[in-house]
N, C-alpha and C positions, 0 to 999 in steps of 0.2 A: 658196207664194203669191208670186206676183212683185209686187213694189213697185212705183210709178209717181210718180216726181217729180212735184209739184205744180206746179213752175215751169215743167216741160217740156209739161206737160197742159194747162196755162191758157194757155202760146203756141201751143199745136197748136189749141187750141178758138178763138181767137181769127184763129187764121189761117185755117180752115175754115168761118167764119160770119162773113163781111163784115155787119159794120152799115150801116146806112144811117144818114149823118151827118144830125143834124137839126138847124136852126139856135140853138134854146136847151138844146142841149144841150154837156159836157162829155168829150172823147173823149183818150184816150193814142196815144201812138205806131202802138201793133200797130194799132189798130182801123180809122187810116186810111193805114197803110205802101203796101200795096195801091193804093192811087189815085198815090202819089208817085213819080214816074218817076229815082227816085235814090238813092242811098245815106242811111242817117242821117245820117252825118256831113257831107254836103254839106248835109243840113236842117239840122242842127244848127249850119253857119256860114251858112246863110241866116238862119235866126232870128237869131245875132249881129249882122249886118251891116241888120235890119229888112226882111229882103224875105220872111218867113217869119212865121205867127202867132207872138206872144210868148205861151209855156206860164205857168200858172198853175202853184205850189207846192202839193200838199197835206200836204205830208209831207216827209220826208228822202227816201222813196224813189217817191214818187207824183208826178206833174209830168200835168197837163191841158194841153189846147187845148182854147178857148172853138167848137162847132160852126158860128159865123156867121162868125166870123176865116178859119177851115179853110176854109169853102163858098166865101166872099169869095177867097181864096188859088187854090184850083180852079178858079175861071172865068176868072184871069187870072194866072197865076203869073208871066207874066215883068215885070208893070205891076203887081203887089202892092207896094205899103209898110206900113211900122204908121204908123198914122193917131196926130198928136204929140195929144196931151191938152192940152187948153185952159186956158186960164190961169184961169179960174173953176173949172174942177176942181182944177187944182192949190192954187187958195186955202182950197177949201172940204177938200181932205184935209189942209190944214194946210204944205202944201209952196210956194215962190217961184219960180218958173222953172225946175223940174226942180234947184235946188238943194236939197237935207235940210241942215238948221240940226241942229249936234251942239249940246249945253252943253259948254263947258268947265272943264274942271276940272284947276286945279293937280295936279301930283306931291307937287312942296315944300311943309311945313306950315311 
């Protein structure tokens, strides 16, 4: 019986069934590589540099893009930015101007 990698199986199935990105939904790399006319790694210093959707964490190894960022990103890639977060968002999640307040805490007792 021949084996079949799981990791090689689920890139081939994903590369042979283009989804169709939908705005409230959440998509990985594979599913919209296909419409990106570039390398990863050029995505991957686009999102750095903010010209590129910023991915969501699920996981150590799981990383999204929000569907309405990606759609937004497709109809104007070269005029894309991430849009800054407002300063009432940042109060209400607790944060000051894109600053995070540590506690500090002494070494020395």
């Amino acid at each position: 019986m021949k084996r079949v990698d799981t990791k090689q199986a689920a890139k081939a199935r994903r590369r042979s069934e283009p989804r169709r990105i939908e705005p409230e939904g959440q998509y990985r790399w594979g599913d919209f590589e296909h419409l990106v006319p570039f390398s990863r790694e050029t995505w991957r210093l686009r999102v750095k540099e903010g010209r590129a959707p910023q991915p969501k964490r699920l996981g150590l190894r799981a990383t999204v893009y929000p569907g309405k960022e990606v759609l937004r990103w497709l109809a104007a890639p070269d005029q894309y930015r991430v849009q800054a977060a407002t300063d009432e968002g940042n109060q209400a999640a607790g944060r000051t101007k894109g600053i995070t307040l540590v506690p500090f805490t002494s070494l020395s007792r």
